[in-house]
C-alpha positions as CSV (number, residue, x, y, z in Angstrom):
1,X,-25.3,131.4,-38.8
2,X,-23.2,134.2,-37.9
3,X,-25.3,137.7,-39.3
4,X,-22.1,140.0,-38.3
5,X,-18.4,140.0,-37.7
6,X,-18.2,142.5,-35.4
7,X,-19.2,141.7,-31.5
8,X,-20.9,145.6,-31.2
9,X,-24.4,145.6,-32.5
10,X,-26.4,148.5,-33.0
11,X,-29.6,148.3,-30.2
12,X,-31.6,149.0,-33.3
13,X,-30.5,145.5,-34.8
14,X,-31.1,143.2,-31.5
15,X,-35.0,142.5,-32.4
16,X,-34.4,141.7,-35.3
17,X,-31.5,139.3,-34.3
18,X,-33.7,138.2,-31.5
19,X,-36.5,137.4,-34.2
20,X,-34.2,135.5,-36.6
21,X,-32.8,133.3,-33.8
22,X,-36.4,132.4,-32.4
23,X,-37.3,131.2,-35.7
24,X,-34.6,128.6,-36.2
25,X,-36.0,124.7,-36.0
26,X,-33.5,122.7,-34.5
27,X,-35.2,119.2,-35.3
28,X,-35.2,117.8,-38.8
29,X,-38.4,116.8,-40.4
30,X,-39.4,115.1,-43.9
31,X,-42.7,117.5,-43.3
32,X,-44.0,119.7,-40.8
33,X,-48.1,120.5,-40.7
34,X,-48.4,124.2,-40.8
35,X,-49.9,126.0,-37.7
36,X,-53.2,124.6,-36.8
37,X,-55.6,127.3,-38.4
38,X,-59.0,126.4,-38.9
39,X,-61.0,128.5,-36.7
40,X,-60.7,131.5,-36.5
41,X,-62.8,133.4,-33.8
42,X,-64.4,136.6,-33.8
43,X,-63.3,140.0,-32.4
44,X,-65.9,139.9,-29.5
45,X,-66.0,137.3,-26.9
46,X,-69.0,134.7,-27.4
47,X,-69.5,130.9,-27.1
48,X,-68.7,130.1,-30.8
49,X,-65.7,130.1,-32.8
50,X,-67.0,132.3,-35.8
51,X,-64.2,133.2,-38.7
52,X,-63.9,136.9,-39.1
53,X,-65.2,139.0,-42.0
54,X,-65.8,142.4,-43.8
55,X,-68.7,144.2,-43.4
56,X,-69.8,143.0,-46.8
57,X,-69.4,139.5,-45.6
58,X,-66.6,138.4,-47.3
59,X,-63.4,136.7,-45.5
60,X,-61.2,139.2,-43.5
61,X,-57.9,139.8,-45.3
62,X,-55.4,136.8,-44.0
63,X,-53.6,138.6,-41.8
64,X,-56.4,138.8,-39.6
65,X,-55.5,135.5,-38.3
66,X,-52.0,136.0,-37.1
67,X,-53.7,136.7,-33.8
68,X,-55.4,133.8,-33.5
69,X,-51.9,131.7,-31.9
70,X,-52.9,134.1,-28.5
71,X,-57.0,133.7,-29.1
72,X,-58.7,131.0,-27.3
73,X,-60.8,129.1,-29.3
74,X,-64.2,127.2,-27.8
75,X,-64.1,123.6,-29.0
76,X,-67.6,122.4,-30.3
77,X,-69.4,120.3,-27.1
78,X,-72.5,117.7,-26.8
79,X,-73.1,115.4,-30.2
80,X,-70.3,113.8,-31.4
81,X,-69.6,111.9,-34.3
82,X,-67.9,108.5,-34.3
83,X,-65.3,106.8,-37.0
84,X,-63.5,104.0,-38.1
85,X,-59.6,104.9,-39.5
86,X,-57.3,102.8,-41.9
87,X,-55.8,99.6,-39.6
88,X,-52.1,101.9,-41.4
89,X,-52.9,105.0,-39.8
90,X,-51.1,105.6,-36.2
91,X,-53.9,107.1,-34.4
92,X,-51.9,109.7,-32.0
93,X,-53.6,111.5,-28.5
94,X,-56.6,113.7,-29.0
95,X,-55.8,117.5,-27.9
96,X,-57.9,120.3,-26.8
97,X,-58.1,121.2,-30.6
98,X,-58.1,117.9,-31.9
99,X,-61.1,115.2,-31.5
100,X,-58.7,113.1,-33.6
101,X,-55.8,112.7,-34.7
102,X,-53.7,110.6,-37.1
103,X,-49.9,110.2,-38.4
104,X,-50.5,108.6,-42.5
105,X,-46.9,107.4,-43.5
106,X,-45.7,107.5,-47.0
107,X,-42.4,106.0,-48.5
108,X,-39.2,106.9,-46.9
109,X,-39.5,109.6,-44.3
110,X,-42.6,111.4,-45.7
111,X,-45.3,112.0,-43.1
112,X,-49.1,113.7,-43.7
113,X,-51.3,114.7,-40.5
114,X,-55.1,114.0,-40.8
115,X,-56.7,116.8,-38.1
116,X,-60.4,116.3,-36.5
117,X,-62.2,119.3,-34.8
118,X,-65.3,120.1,-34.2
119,X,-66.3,124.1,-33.8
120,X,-69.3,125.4,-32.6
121,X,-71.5,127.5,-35.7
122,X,-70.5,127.4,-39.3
123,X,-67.1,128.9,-38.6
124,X,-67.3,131.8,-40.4
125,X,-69.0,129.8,-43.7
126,X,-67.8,127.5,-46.5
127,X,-66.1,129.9,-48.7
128,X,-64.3,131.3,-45.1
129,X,-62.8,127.6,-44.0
130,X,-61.9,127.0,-48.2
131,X,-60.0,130.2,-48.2
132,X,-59.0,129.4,-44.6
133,X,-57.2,126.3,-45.9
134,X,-56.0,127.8,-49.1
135,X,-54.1,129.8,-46.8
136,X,-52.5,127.1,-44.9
137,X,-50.9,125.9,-48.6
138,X,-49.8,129.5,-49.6
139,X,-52.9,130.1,-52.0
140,X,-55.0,133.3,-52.0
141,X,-58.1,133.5,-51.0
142,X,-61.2,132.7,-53.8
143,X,-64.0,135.0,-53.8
144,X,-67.3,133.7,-52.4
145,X,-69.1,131.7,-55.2
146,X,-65.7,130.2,-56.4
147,X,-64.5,128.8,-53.1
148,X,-68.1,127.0,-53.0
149,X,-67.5,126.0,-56.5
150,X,-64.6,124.2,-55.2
151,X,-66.3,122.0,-53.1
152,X,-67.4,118.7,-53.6
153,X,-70.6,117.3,-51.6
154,X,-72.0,114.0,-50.6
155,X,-74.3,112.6,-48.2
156,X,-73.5,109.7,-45.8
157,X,-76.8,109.3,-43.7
158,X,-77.9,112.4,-42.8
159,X,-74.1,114.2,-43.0
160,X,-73.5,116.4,-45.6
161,X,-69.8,116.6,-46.5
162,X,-68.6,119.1,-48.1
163,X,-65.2,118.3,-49.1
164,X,-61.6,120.4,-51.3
165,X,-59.0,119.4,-52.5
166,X,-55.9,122.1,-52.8
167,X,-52.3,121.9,-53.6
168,X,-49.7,124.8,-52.9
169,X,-46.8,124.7,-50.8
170,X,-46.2,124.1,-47.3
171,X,-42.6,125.1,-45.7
172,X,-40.7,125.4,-49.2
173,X,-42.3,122.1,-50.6
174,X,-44.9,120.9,-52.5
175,X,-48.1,120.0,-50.4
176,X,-51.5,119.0,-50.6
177,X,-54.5,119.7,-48.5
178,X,-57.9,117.4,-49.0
179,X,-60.2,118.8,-46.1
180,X,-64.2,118.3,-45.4
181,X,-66.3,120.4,-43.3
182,X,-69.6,118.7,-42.4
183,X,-72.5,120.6,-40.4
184,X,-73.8,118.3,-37.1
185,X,-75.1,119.2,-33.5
186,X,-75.1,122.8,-34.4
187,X,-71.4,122.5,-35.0
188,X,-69.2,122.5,-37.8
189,X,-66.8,119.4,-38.4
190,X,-63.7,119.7,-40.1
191,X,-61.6,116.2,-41.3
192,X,-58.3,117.0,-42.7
193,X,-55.7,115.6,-44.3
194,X,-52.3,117.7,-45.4
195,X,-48.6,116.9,-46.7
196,X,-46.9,116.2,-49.5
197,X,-48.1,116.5,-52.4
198,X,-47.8,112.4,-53.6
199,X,-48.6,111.3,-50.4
200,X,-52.2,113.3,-50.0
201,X,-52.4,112.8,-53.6
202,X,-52.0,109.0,-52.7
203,X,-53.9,108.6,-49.7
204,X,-57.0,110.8,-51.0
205,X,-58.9,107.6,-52.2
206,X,-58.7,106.0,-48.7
207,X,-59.5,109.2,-47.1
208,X,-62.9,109.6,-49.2
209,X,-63.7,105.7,-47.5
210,X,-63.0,106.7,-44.2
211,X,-65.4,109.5,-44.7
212,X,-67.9,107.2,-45.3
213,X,-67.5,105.7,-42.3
214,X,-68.3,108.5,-40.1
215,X,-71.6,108.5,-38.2
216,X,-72.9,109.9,-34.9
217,X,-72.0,108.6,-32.2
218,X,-73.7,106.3,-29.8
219,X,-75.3,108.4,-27.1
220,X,-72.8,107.3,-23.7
221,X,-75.2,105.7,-21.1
């Protein structure tokens, strides 16, 4: 993209050209998961990953968590829980975020990533991780009692899901988001599943069943 003809630039424009370059995404995708997002720690350093808020208690504003990309985040530790995916999703390496991971393909190119963290706490709350995921789809945040609303629970055993389901938009496109947060081990879980729109939309029923498979996991000997 050429932004001027002549080859003199003002100083003042070189950020901003600098910016625009750094931003370009050389590789094609059919989708591309928005920035991992779901905690989001707290201004002081302590050993859980708490979601900031106001002092009324309600979510901080969404800009708050720009600074979370240069943040570290603890990762939940000590009781896991254990799973059994779809033979059709291509399990892919855990990460330091991630206690799971999954690529779910659709027809054609289309792609949706099913993310599995643990964080230590309650992350800030359920209305903090809806809104949190709202965000990730271009939606604005709901106030307290409506983002719990939104939530659909179930037991399996002694988990309590809690689980959403959101569309919005996701880099220009129609997307989908169907995410569960369940409390074990004093940590908060977090199973989700985001891409386009007919492929979430698609996939939801065999995400519910997979849900039902999760359980704690076998202590190692």
């Amino acid at each position: 993209m050429q932004f001027l003809r002549s080859s003199r630039l003002p100083l003042s424009l070189c950020p901003v050209l600098l910016a625009l370059t750094a931003c370009g995404d050389p590789q094609p995708v059919a989708y591309r998961t928005p920035k991992e997002q779901d905690p989001v720690p707290p201004a002081a350093p302590v050993a859980s990953a708490e979601a900031p808020r106001t002092p009324t208690g309600a979510p901080a504003p969404t800009d708050a968590s720009t600074a979370m990309a240069s943040t570290p985040v603890a990762t939940a530790t000590g009781a896991a829980l254990a799973w059994s995916a779809p033979a059709r999703w291509q399990a892919k390496p855990a990460s330091s975020m991630r206690r799971g991971s999954y690529t779910v393909s659709g027809e054609g190119t289309a792609t949706a990533d099913l993310a599995i963290t643990a964080f230590p706490g309650d992350v800030g709350g359920e209305a903090a991780n809806v809104n949190r995921w709202r965000g990730q789809l271009a939606l604005t945040p709901l106030p307290e009692t409506a983002a719990s609303s939104a939530l659909t629970r179930f037991a399996v055993g002694d988990l309590k899901f809690a689980v959403v389901d959101l569309s919005g938009t996701a880099n220009g496109q129609p997307a989908r988001l169907v995410g569960a947060m369940v409390p074990f081990g004093g940590a908060t879980w977090f199973f989700k599943l985001i891409g386009p729109d007919a492929l979430v939309a698609q996939e939801k029923p065999a995400f519910l069943a997979f849900l039902q498979t999760v359980q704690p996991a076998a202590p190692t000997p």
